[in-house]
N, C-alpha and C positions, 0 to 999 in steps of 0.2 A: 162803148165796148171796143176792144183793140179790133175782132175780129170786123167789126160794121167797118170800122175806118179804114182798114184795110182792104174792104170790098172781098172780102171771103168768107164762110161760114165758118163758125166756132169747131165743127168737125176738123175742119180742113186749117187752119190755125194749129191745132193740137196735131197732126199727124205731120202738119209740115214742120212744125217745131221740134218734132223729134227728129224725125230725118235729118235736119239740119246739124243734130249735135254729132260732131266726132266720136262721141262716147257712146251714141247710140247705133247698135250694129243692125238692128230688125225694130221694127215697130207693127207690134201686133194688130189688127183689127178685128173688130166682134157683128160684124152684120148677119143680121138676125135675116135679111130676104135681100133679093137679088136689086132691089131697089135701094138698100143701104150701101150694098157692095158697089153698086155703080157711082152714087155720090161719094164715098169715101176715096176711091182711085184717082180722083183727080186733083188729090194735095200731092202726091209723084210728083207733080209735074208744078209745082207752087215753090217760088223762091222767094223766102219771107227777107228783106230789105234790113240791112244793120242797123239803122232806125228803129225798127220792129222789135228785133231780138232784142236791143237794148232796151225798150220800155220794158219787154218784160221780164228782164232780168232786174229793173226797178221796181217792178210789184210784185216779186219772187226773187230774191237774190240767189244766185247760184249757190249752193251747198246749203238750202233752208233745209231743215226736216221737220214735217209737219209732224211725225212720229219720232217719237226718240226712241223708240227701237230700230228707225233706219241709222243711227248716229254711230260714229266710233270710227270712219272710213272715209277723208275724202279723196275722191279719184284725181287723180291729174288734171283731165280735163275740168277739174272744175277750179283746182286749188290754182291752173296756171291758164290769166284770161285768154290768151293769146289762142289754146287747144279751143273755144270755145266757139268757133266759126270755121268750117270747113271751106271760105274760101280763101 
């Protein structure tokens, strides 16, 4: 699993990979008790490696829609690679 080899939890993978995207402006979280809340804060501070982002941009291509009612629209950052790493 990406998140084992990476030495972080599957949480912290997903919240740091949103973070990372230029196109994402907030990333919600849902903890249910103060003990979700305090493991989930500490993907802030996770900076997932080019390596990383790319594998999973190879098991998820950018502009997949698992729904095709998400389809019809795709954003910039996704249509142009370049927008696709904030650094």
């Amino acid at each position: 699993m990406l998140a084992d080899d990476a030495g972080i939890s599957l949480v912290h993978l997903a919240l740091a990979f949103a973070l990372e995207h230029p196109a994402v402006s907030s990333v919600i979280i849902g903890p249910r008790t103060m003990e979700h809340l305090d493991g989930q804060l500490g993907a802030a501070d996770i900076r997932l490696e080019a390596a990383l982002l790319d594998r999973i941009d190879e098991l998820v291509p950018p502009g997949t829609n698992l729904n095709t009612a998400d389809a019809g629209w795709t954003p910039p950052a996704v249509a142009d690679t370049s927008q696709r790493r904030r650094r």
